[in-house]
LOTIVEX-787816 format. One record per residue (C-alpha): residue in three letters; x negated, y, z negated; residue number from 1. Coordinates in nm, 2 decimals. Layout:
BEGIN
{type ALA east X north Y up Z seq NUM};
...
END
This chain:
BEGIN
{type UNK east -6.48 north 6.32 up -7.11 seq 1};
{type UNK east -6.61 north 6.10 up -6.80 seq 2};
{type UNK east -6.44 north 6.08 up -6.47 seq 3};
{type UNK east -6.45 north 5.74 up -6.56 seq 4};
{type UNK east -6.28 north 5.76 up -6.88 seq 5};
{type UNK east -5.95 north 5.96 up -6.75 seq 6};
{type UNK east -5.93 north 5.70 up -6.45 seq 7};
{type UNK east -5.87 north 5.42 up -6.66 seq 8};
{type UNK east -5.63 north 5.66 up -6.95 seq 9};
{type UNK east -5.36 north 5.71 up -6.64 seq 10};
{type UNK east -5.44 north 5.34 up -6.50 seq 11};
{type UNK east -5.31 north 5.24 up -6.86 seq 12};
{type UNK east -5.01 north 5.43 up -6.86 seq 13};
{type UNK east -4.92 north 5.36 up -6.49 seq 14};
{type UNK east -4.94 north 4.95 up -6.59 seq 15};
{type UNK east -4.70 north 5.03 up -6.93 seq 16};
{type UNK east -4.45 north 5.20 up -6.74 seq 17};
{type UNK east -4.43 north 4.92 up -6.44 seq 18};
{type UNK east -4.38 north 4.64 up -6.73 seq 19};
{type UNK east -4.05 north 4.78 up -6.89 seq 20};
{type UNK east -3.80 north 4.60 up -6.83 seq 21};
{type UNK east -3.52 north 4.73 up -6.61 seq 22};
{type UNK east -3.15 north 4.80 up -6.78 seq 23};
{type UNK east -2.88 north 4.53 up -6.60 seq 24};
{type UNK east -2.72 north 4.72 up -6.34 seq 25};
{type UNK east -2.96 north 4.99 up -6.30 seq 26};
{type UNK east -3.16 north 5.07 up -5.96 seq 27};
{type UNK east -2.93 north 4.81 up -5.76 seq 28};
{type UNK east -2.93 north 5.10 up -5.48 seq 29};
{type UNK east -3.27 north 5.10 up -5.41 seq 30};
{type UNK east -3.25 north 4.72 up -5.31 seq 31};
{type UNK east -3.38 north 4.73 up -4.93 seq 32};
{type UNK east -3.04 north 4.64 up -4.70 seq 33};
{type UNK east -3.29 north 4.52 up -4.48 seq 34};
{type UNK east -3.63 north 4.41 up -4.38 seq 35};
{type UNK east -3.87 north 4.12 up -4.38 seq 36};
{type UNK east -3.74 north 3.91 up -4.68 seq 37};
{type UNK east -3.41 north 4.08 up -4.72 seq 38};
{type UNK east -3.11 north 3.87 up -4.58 seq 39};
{type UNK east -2.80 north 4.07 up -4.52 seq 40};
{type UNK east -2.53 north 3.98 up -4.29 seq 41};
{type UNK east -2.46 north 4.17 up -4.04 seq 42};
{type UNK east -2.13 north 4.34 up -4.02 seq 43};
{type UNK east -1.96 north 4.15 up -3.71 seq 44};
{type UNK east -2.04 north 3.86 up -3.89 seq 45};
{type UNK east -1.84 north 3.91 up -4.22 seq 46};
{type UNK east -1.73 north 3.60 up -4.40 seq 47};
{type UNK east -1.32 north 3.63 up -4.36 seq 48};
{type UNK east -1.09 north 3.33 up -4.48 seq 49};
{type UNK east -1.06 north 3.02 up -4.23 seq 50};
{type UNK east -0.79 north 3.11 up -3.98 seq 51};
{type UNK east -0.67 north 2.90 up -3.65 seq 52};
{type UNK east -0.67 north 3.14 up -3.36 seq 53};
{type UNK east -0.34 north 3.13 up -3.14 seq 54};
{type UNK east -0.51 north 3.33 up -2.86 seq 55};
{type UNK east -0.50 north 3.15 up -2.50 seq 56};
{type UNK east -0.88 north 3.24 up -2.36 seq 57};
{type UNK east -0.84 north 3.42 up -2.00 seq 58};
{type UNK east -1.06 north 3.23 up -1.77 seq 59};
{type UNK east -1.11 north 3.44 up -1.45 seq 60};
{type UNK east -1.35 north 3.19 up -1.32 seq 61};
{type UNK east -1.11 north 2.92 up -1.38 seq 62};
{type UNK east -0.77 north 3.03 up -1.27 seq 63};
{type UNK east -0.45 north 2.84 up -1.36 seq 64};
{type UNK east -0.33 north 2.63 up -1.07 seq 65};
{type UNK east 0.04 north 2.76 up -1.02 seq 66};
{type UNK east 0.30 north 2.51 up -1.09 seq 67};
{type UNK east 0.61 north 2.49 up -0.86 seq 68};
{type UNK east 0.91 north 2.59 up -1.02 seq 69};
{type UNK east 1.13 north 2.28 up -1.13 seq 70};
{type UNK east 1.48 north 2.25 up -1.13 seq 71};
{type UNK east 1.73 north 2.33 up -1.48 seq 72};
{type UNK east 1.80 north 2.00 up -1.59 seq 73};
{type UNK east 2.22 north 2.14 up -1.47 seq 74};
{type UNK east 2.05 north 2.20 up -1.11 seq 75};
{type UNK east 1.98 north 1.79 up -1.15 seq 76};
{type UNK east 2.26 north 1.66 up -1.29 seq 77};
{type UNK east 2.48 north 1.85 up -1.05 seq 78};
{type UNK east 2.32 north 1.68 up -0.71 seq 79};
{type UNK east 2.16 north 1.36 up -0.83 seq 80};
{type UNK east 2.31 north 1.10 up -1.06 seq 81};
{type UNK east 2.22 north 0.66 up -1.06 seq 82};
{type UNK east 2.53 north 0.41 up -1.07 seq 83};
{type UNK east 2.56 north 0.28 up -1.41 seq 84};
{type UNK east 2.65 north -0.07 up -1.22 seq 85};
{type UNK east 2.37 north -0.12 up -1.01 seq 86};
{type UNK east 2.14 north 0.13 up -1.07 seq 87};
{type UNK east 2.16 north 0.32 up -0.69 seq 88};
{type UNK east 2.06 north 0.63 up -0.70 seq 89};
{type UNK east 2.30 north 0.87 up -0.53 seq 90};
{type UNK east 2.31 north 1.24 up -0.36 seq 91};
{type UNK east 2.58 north 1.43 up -0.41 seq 92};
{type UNK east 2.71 north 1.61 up -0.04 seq 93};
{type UNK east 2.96 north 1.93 up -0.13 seq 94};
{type UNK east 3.25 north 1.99 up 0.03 seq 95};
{type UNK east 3.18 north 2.19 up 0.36 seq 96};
{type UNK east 3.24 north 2.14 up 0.72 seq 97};
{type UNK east 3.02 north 1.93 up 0.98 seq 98};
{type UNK east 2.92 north 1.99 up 1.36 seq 99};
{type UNK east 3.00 north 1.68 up 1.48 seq 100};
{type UNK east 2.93 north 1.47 up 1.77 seq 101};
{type UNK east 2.66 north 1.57 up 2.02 seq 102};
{type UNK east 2.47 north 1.87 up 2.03 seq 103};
{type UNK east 2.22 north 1.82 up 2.27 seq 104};
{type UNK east 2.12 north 1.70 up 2.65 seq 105};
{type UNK east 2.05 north 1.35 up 2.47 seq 106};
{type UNK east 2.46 north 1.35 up 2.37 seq 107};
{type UNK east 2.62 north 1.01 up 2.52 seq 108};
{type UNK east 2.96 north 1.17 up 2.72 seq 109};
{type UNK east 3.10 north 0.81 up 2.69 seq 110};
{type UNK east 3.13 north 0.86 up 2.24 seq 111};
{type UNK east 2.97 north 1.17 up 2.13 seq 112};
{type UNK east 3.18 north 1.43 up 2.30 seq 113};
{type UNK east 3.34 north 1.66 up 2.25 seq 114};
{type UNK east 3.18 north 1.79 up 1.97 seq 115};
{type UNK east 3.39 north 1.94 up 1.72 seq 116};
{type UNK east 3.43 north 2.06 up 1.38 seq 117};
{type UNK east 3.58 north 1.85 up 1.09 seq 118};
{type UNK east 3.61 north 1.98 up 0.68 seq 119};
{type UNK east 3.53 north 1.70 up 0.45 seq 120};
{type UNK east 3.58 north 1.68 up 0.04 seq 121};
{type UNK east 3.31 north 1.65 up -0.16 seq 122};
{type UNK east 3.15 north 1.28 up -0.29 seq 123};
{type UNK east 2.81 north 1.09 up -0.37 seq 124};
{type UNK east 2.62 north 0.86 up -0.11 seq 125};
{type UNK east 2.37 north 0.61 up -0.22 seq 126};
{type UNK east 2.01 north 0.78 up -0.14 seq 127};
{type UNK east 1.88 north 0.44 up -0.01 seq 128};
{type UNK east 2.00 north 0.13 up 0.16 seq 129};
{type UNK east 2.16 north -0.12 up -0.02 seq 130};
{type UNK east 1.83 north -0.34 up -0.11 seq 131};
{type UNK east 1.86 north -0.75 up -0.14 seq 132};
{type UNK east 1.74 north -0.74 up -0.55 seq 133};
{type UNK east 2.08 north -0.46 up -0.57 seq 134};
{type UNK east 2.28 north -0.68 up -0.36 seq 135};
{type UNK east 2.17 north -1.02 up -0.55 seq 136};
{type UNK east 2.32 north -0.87 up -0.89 seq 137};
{type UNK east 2.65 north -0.88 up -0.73 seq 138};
{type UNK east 2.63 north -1.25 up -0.60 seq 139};
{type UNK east 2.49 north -1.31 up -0.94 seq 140};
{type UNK east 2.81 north -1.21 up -1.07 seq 141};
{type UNK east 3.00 north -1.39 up -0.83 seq 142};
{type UNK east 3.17 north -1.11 up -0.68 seq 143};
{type UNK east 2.97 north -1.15 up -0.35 seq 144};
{type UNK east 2.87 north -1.43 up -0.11 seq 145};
{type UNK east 2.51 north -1.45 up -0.01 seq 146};
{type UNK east 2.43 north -1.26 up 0.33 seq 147};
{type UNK east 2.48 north -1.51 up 0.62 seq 148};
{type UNK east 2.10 north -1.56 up 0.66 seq 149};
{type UNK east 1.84 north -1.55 up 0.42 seq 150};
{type UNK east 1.59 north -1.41 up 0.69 seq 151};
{type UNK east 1.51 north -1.12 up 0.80 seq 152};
{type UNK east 1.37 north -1.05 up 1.21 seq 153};
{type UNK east 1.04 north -1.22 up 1.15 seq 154};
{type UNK east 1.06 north -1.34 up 0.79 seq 155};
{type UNK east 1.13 north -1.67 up 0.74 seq 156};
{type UNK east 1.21 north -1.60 up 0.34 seq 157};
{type UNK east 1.34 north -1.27 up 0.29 seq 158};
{type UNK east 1.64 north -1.23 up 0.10 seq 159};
{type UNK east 1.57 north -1.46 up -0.23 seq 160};
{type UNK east 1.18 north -1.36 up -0.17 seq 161};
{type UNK east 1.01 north -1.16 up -0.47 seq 162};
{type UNK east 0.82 north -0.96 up -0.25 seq 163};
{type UNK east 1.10 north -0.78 up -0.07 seq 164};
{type UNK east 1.34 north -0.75 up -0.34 seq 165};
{type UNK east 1.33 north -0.39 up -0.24 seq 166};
{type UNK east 1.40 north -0.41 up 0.14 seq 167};
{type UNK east 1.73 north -0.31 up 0.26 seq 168};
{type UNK east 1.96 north -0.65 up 0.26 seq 169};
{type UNK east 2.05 north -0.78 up 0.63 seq 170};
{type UNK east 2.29 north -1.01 up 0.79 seq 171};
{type UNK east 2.59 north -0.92 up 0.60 seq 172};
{type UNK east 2.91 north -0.86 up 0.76 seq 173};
{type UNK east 3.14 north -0.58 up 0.76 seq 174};
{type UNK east 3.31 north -0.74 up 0.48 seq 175};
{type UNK east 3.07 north -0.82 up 0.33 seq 176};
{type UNK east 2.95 north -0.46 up 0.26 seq 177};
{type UNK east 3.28 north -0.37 up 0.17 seq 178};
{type UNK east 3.30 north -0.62 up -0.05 seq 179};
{type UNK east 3.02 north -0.48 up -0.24 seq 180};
{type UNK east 3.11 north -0.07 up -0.26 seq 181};
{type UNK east 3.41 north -0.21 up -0.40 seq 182};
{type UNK east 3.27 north -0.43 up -0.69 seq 183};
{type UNK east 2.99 north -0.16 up -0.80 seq 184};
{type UNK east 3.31 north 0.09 up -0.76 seq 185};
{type UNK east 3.21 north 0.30 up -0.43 seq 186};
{type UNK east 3.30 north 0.19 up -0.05 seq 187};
{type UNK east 3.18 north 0.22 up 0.24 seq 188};
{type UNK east 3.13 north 0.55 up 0.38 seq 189};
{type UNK east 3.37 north 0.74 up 0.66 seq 190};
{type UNK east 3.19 north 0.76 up 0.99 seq 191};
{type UNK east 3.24 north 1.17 up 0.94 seq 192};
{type UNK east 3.07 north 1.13 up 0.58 seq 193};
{type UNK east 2.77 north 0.91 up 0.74 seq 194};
{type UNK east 2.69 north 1.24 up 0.98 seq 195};
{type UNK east 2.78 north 1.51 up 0.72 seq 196};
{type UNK east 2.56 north 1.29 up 0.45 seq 197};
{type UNK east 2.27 north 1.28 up 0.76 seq 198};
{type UNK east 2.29 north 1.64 up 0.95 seq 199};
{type UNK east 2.40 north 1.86 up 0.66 seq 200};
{type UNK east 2.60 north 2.19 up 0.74 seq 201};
{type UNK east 2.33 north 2.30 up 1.02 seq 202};
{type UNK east 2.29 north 2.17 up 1.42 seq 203};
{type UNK east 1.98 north 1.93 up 1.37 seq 204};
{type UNK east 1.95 north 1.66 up 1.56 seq 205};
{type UNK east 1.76 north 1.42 up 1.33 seq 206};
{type UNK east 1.79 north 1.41 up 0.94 seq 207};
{type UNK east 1.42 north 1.61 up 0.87 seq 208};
{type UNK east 1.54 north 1.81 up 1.14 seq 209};
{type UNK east 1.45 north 1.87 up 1.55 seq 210};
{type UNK east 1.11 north 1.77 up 1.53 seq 211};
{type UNK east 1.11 north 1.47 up 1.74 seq 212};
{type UNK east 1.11 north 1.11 up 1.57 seq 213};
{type UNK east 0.71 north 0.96 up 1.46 seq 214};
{type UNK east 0.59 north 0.68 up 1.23 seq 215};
{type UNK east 0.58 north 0.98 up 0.96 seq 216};
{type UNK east 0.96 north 1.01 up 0.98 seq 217};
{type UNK east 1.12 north 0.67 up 1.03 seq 218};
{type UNK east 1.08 north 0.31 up 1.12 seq 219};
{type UNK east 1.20 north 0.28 up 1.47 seq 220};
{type UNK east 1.06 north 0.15 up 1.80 seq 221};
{type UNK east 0.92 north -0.16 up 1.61 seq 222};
{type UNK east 0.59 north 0.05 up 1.50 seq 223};
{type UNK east 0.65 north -0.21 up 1.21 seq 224};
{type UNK east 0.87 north -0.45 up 1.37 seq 225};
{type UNK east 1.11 north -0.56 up 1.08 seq 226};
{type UNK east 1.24 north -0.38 up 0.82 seq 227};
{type UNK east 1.04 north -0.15 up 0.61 seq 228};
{type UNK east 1.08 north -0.12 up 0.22 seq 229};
{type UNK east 1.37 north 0.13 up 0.17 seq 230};
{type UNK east 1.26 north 0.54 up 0.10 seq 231};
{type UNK east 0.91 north 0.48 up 0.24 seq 232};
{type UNK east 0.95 north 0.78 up 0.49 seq 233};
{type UNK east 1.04 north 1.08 up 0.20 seq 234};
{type UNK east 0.92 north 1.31 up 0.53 seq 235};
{type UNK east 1.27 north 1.14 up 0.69 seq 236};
{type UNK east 1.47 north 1.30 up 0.42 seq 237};
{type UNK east 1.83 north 1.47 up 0.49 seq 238};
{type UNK east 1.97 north 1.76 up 0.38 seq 239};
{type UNK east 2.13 north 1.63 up 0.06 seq 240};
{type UNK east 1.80 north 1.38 up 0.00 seq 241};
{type UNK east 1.90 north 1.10 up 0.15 seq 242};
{type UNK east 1.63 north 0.84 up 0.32 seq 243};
{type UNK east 1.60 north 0.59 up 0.57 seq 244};
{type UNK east 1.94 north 0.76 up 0.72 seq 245};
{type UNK east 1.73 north 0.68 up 1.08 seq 246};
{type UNK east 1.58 north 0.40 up 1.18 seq 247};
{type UNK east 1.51 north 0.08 up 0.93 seq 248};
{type UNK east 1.83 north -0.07 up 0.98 seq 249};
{type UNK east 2.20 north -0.01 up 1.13 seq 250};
{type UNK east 2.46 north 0.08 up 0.84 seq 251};
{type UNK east 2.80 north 0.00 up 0.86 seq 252};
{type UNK east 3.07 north 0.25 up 0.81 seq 253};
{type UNK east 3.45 north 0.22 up 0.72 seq 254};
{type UNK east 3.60 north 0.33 up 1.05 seq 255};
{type UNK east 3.71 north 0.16 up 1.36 seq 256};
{type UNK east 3.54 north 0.22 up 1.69 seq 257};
{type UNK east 3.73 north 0.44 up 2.00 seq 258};
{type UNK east 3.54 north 0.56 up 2.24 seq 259};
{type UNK east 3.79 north 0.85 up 2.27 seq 260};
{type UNK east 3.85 north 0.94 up 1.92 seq 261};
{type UNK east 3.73 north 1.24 up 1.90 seq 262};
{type UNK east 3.93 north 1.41 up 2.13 seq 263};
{type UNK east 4.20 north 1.33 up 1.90 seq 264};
{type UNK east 4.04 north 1.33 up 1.59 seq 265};
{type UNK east 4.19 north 1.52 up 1.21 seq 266};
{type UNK east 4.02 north 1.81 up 1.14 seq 267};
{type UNK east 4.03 north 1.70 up 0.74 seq 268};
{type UNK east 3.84 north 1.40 up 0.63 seq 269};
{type UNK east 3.87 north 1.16 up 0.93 seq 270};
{type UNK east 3.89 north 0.82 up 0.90 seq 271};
{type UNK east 3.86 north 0.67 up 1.23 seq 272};
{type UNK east 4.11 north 0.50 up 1.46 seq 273};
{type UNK east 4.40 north 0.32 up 1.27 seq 274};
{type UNK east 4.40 north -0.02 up 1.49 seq 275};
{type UNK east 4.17 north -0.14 up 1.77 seq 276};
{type UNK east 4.21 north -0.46 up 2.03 seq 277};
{type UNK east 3.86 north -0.49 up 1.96 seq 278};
{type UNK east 3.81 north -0.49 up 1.65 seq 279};
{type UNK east 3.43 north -0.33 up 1.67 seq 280};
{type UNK east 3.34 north -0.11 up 1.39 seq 281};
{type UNK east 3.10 north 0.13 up 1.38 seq 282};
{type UNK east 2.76 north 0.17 up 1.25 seq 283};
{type UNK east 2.54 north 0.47 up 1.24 seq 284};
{type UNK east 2.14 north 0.54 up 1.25 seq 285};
{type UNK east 1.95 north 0.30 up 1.46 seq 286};
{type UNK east 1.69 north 0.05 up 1.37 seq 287};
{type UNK east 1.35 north -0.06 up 1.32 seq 288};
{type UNK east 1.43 north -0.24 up 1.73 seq 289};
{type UNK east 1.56 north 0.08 up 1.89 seq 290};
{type UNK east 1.44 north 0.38 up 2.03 seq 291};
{type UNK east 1.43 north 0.69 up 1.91 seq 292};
{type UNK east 1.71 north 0.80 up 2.11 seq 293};
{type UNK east 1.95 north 0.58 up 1.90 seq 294};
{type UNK east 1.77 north 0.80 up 1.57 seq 295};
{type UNK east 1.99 north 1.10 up 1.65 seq 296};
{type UNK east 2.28 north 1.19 up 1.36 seq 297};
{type UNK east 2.52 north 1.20 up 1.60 seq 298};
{type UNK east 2.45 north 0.84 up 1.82 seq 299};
{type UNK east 2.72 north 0.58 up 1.68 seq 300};
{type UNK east 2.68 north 0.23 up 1.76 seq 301};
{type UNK east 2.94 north -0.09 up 1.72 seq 302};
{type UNK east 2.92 north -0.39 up 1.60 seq 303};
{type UNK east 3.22 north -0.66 up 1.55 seq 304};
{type UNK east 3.44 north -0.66 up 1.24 seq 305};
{type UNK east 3.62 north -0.90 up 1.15 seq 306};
{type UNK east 3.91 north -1.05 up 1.30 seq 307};
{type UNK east 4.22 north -1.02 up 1.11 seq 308};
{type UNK east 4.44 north -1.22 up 1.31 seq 309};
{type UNK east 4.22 north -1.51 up 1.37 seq 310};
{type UNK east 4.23 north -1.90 up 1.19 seq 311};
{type UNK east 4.06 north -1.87 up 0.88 seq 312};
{type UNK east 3.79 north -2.13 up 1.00 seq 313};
{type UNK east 3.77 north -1.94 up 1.38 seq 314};
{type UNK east 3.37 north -1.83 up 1.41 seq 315};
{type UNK east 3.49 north -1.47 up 1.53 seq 316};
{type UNK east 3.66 north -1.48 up 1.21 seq 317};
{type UNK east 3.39 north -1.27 up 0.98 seq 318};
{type UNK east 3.28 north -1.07 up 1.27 seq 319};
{type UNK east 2.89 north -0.98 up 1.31 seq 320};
{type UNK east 2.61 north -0.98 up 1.14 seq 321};
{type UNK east 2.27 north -0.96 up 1.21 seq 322};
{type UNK east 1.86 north -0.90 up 1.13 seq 323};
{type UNK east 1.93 north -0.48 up 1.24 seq 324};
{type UNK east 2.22 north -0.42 up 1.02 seq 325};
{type UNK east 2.28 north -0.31 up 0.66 seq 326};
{type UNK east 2.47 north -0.08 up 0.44 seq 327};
{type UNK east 2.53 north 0.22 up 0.18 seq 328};
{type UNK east 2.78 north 0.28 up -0.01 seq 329};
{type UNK east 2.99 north 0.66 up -0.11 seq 330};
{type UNK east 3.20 north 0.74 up -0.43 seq 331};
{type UNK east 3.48 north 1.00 up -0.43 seq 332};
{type UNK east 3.35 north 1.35 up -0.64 seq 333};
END
C-alpha cells in the first residue's frame, strides 16, 4: 500500500468521527470560560435581584458642614411664646434677682444710686416695641384712641402709613400705653422688670453687654435720625432676647418717678413710689436723639403722666407725649 493511500484511509476516519453528532448534555465542561468569542461575566459583576441601597456614601473630600444644635421644641416653648391677641412675640424672664441701679463711673448720683439688690417673680415681656400696625388693631377695635400725632420726628405720615406699619408707635401718652397692655391682657412693665428684662442676672451695662454702644447695636445718637423699624439691631439683644431695649425710642413703665426711691425701695417686686406732686413717670432706654450715655440699663428718664386731679378739659390733663417715646408691654407667669 502507498503512502498516499494510508494518508487519505486515517483522513477518512478523522472527518467521520468529527461529524457525529454530540449527546445533549455531553462535553459542556470543555466549553472555554473564556477567550476571544466567549462572553462570561465576571464574578464582581453577578446579576443579583434589583435592590435600593440605604448606605449614606462617606465623602472625605466633601465633609458635612456641622449644624448648630437646635433647641427641643420644650426648650422653646418654655422661653418664647406670641400673644394670641395681637400677635407680640414675648420673652419669658425667670424669677431671680437684679443688680439694680448704677454700676459704673457713668452712674447718675442724683437717681441711680444706691445700687441695690431687688428679687422679682417671674413673667413675659414683649420682645419688641409696641409697633403702630399692633397698636392700630386696638383702635380698630375701639378700645384705644389714636396716638396724639400721626407723625413721627421727621415723618409727616407715619402712623396710618403702610410703609412703617412696623415701626414702634410714638406720641402716645402714659395712658395711653396702659390702656393698651390692658386690652391685649398685659400692662405695662414695673421699672424693676424693665432693668431685670434689659441687664439680666449679671452686672452689664448695656443689653449685648459692656461693649460700648455703635450703629451695630442700637439706634441712638440720630445715626438714623427717627425711629428705626423695630428688632433691626438682633446684635442689641438682651439676656432673655429682647430687642430695641436701648435706643429707638423711650418706653414707658408703670411706676412713678422719685429721685430718692431707691434708698427706700422693697426688696420684692418694686413698684415705684405710691404718689408724686409731680406726677412724672418714668421711662427707660433712650432714643434714637440721645446719647449713648442715656443707652445704659440702669439710666431712667421721666416724662409727665397724667394729671389726676386736673379738669377733664385742662391740657396737662393726659400728661406727655412725644416723637421719642413708646411702649412694651409684660404679663404675669
Amino acid at each position: 500500500m502507498t503512502k498516499k493511500r494510508v494518508a487519505f484511509i486515517l483522513l477518512t476516519f478523522l472527518l467521520a468521527a468529527c461529524s457525529s453528532p454530540l449527546p445533549l448534555g455531553e462535553g459542556l465542561g470543555e466549553v472555554p470560560q473564556s477567550g476571544m468569542g466567549a462572553i462570561t461575566p465576571a464574578p464582581h459583576t453577578q446579576v443579583k435581584p434589583a435592590t435600593v441601597s440605604t448606605a449614606i456614601p462617606t465623602l472625605t473630600a466633601l465633609p458635612p458642614t456641622p449644624v448648630p444644635p437646635m433647641e427641643t421644641p420644650t426648650e422653646v416653648a418654655s422661653t418664647q411664646r406670641t400673644s394670641p391677641i395681637d400677635g407680640m412675640p414675648q420673652a419669658y424672664v425667670p424669677a431671680g434677682t437684679l443688680h439694680m441701679g448704677g454700676l459704673d463711673v457713668h452712674a447718675d448720683d442724683r437717681d441711680e444710686l444706691p445700687a441695690h439688690d431687688v428679687s422679682l417673680d417671674a413673667f413675659w415681656i414683649d420682645q419688641l416695641e409696641v409697633t403702630n400696625a399692633i397698636y392700630m388693631l386696638c383702635v380698630q377695635d375701639r378700645a384705644c384712641l389714636p396716638p396724639k400725632d400721626w407723625a413721627s420726628d421727621r415723618r409727616p405720615s407715619y402712623f396710618n402709613n403702610e410703609e412703617f406699619k412696623d415701626y414702634p408707635v410714638v406720641h402716645v401718652t402714659w395712658e395711653q400705653a396702659g390702656t393698651y397692655c390692658a386690652w391685649a391682657e398685659r400692662r405695662l412693665p414695673t421699672e424693676a422688670e424693665w432693668e431685670r428684662a434689659a441687664r439680666g442676672d449679671d452686672f452689664r451695662n448695656y443689653p449685648w453687654g459692656d461693649e460700648p454702644p455703635s450703629g451695630e447695636y442700637a439706634n441712638f445718637n440720630r445715626l438714623v435720625n427717627d425711629t428705626s423699624r423695630v428688632g433691626s439691631y438682633a446684635a442689641g439683644a438682651s439676656p432673655f432676647g429682647a430687642l430695641d431695649m436701648a435706643g429707638n425710642v423711650w418706653e414707658w413703665v408703670a411706676d412713678l418717678y422719685g429721685t430718692e426711691y431707691y434708698k427706700s425701695s422693697p426688696e420684692h417686686n418694686p413698684t415705684g413710689p405710691e404718689a408724686s406732686s409731680t406726677n412724672l413717670r418714668v421711662i427707660r432706654g433712650g432714643s434714637f436723639q440721645d446719647e449713648w450715655v442715656d443707652l445704659r440699663v440702669s439710666k431712667r428718664g421721666a416724662a409727665l403722666g397724667p394729671a389726676p386731679d386736673a379738669l377733664f378739659d385742662a391740657p396737662d390733663r393726659d400728661g406727655e407725649y412725644s416723637s421719642k417715646i413708646g411702649f412694651r408691654c409684660v404679663a404675669d407667669e
